[in-house]
N, C-alpha and C positions, 0 to 999 in steps of 0.2 A: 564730752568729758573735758574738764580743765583739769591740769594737773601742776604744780611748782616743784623744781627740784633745784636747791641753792646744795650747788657741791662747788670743790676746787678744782679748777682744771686739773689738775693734775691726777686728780680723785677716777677723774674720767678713762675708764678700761673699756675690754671690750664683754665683763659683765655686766656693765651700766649699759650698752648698747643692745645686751640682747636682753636685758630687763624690759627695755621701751619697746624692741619688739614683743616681747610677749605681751608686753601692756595694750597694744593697740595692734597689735596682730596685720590687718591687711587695711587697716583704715588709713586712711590722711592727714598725715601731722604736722604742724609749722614747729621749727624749733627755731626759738628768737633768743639768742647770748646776750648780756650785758652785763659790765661789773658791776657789783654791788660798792655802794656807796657806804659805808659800816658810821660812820658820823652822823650823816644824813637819818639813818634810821635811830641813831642813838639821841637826836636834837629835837625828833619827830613831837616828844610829847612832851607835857613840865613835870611827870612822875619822874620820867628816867634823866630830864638833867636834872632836878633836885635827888634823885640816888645817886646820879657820878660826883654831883656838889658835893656830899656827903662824904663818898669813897673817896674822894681826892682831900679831901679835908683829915681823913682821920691817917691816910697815907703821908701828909707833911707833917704828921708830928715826931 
């Protein structure tokens, strides 16, 4: 099973903790952290710069 879960650290309690135990009960999980890069996802493709081109265009009037 893969699973993604993008939260805020701070989001992080301990019902997110016993969430993942129930998700995977007695099995063996790696949890690997890394920040999320929010540009990097937003530069990814030419739909979503030609929409911020847009939104930022209609924002400077």
């Amino acid at each position: 099973m893969y699973t993604v879960y993008r939260v805020k650290a701070n989001e992080i309690d301990q019902n997110f903790i016993n969430g993942l135990k129930a998700t995977f009960q007695d099995r063996e999980i790696e949890i690997v952290v890394y920040e999320v890069d929010e540009t990097a996802y937003l530069m990814a493709s030419e739909s979503k710069i030609a929409l911020l081109s847009q939104d930022w265009a209609n924002r400077s009037r």
